[in-house]
Legacy VTK file of the C-alpha trace (Angstrom):
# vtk DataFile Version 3.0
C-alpha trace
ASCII
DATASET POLYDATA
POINTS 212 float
0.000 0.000 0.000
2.733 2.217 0.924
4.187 2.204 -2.704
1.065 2.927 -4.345
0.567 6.209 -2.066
4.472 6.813 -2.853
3.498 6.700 -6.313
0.503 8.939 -6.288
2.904 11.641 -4.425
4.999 12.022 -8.093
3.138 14.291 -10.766
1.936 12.385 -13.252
3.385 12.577 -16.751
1.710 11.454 -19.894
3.358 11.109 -23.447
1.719 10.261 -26.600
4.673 8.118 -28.336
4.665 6.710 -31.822
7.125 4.686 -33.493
8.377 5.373 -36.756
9.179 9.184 -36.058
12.552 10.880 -35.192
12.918 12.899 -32.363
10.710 15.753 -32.204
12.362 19.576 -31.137
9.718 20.555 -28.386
9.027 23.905 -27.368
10.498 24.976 -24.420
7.040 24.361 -22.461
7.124 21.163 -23.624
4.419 21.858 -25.832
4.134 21.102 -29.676
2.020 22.225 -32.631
-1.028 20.653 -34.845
1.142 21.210 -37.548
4.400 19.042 -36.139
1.575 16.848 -34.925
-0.182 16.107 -38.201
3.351 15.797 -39.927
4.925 13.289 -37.794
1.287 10.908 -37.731
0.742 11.493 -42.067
1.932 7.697 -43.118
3.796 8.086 -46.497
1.681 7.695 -49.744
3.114 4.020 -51.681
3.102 3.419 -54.761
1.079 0.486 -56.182
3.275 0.438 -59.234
6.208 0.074 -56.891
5.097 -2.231 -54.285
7.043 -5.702 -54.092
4.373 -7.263 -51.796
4.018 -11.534 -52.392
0.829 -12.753 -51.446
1.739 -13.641 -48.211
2.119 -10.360 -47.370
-0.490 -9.115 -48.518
-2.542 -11.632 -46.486
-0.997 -10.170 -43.505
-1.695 -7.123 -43.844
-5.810 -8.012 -44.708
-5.730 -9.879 -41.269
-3.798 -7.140 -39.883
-6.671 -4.913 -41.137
-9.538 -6.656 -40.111
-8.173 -7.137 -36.467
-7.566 -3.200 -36.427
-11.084 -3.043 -37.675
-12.465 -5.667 -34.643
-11.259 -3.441 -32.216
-12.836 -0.504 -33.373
-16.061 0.657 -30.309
-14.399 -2.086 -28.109
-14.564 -1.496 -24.469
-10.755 -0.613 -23.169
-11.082 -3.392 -20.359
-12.579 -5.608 -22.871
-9.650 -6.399 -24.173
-7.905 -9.847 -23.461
-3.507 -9.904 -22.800
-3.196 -11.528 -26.031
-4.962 -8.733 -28.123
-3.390 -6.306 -25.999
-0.059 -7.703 -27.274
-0.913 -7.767 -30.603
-1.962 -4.058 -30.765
1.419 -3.413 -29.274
3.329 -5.677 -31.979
1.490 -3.805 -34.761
2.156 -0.199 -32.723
6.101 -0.498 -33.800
5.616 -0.217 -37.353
3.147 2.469 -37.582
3.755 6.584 -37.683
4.124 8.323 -34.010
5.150 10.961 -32.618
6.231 11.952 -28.664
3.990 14.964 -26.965
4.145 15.019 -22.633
0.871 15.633 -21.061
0.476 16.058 -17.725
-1.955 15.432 -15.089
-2.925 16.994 -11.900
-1.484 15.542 -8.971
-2.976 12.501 -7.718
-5.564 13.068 -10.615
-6.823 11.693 -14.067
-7.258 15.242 -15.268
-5.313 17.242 -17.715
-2.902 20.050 -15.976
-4.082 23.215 -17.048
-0.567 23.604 -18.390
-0.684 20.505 -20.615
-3.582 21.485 -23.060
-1.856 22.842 -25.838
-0.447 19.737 -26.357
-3.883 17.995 -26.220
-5.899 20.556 -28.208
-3.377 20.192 -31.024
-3.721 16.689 -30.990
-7.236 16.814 -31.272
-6.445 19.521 -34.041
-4.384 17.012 -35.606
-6.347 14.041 -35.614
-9.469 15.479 -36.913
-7.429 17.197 -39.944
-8.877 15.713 -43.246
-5.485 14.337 -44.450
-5.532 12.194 -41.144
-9.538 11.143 -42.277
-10.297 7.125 -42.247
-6.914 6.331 -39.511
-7.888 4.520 -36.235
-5.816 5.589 -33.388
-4.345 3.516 -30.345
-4.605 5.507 -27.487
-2.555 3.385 -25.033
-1.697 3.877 -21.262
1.702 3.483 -19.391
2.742 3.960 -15.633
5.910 3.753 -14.065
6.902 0.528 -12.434
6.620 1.521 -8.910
2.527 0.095 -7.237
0.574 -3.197 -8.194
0.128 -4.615 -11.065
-3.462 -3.918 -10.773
-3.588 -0.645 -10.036
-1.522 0.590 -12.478
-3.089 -1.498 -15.054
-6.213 0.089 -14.036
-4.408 3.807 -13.903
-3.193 3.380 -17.574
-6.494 2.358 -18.706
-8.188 5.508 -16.817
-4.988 7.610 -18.527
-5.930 6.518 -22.146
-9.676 6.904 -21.519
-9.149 10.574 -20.361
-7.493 11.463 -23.656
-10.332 9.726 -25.483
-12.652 11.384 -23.774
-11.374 15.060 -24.352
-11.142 14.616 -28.013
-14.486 12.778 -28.280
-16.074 15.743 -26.997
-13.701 18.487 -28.032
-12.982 17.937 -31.754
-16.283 15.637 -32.275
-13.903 12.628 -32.961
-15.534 8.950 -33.295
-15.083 6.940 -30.744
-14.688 3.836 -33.160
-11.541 5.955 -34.665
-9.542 5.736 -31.045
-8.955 2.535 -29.709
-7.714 2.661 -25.580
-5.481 0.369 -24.067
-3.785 0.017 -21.138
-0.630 -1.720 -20.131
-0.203 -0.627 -16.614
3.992 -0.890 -15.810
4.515 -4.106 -18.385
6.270 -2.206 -21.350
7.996 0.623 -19.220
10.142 2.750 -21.802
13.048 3.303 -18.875
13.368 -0.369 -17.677
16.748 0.487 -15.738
15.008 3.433 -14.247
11.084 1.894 -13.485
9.940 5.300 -11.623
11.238 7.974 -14.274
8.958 9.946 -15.259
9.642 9.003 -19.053
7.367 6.202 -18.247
4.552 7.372 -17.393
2.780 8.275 -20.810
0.182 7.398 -23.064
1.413 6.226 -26.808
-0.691 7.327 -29.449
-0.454 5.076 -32.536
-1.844 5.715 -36.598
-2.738 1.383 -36.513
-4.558 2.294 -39.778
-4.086 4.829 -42.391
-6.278 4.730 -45.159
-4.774 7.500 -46.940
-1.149 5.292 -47.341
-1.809 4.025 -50.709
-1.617 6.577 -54.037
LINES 1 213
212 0 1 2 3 4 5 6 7 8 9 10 11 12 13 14 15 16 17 18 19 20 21 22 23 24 25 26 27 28 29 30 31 32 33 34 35 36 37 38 39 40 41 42 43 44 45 46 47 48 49 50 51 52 53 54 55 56 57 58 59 60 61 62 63 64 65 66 67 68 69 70 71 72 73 74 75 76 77 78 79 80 81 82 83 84 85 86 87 88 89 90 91 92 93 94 95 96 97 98 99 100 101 102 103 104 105 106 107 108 109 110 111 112 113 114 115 116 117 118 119 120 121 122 123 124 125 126 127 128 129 130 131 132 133 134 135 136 137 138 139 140 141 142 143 144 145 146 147 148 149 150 151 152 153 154 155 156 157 158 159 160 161 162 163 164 165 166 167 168 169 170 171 172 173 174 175 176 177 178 179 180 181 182 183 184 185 186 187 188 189 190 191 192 193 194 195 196 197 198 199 200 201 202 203 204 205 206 207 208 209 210 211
């Protein structure tokens, strides 16, 4: 008990990570742009003529598709370990991008100080050139408390974001998928309570506007 109230004591920090992008320059309030935002989450168009694909891979990527597509208005604690992991495996070779967003103390809700950051997601996501993606909206806490209660505190994390640009920016909720995965995939595993691992990752899982 006495780590999870040692835990609550730290501010909370959230990041949206994805992971095909180079390090972004932040602004010296940590706070970035719709602009940088929309950028860094635009997958790059392919070229049919171009494409080397065999048939196998192109089956993979239809059953990669229509898994994306099953998760789409799914519950966040619906969600089983094994499709958990899966969204994670197909995370690492989509666009992202790394914003911090923080949280009042001891709270779920956005820091006053933290909503530029969220308002040009929400900016960002709801740009036409982003039109047709579903978004992972996952959860991360440090490694210090339960595994229960942070599992449950990453899944409250990803659901606030949701949430805000729901009702903000008149997002669908089928187009952002939350998940939470408490302290399992800590970003810092030498260091479990830096702050770099508290964060939510915000993944493009599909972009329909890819192909040219």
């Amino acid at each position: 008990m006495s780590s999870l109230k040692f835990s609550g004591l730290k501010a909370i920090t959230i990041c949206a990570a994805l992971s095909m992008t180079a390090g972004l320059a932040l602004a010296a309030d940590g706070n970035v742009s719709a602009s940088q935002i929309l950028n860094a989450l635009q997958p790059k168009p392919v070229t049919r003529g171009l494409s080397t694909d065999s048939l196998a891979d192109s089956a993979a990527k239809a059953k990669e598709a229509s898994f994306v597509q099953g998760l789409r208005n799914r519950q966040t604690r619906s969600l089983s370990l094994s499709e958990r992991e899966q969204i994670a495996d197909i995370a690492t070779t989509k666009p992202n991008i790394d914003l911090e967003i923080n949280f009042d103390y001891n709270s779920a809700s956005i820091s006053k100080a933290s909503m530029p950051s969220v308002k040009a997601l929400g900016e960002a996501l709801s740009d036409t050139k982003l039109k047709g993606s579903t978004f992972m909206v996952a959860g991360h806490t440090d490694g210090i408390g339960g595994d229960t209660y942070n599992q449950e505190l990453s899944e409250r994390r990803a659901e606030t974001i949701k949430r805000y640009l729901v009702e903000k920016f008149g997002l669908a909720t089928g187009d952002l998928v939350t998940v939470g995965y408490g302290k399992t995939k800590l970003k810092d595993t030498a260091n479990p309570a830096d702050p770099i691992n508290r964060r939510v990752q915000v993944v493009n899982l599909e972009a329909k506007t890819a192909s040219k």
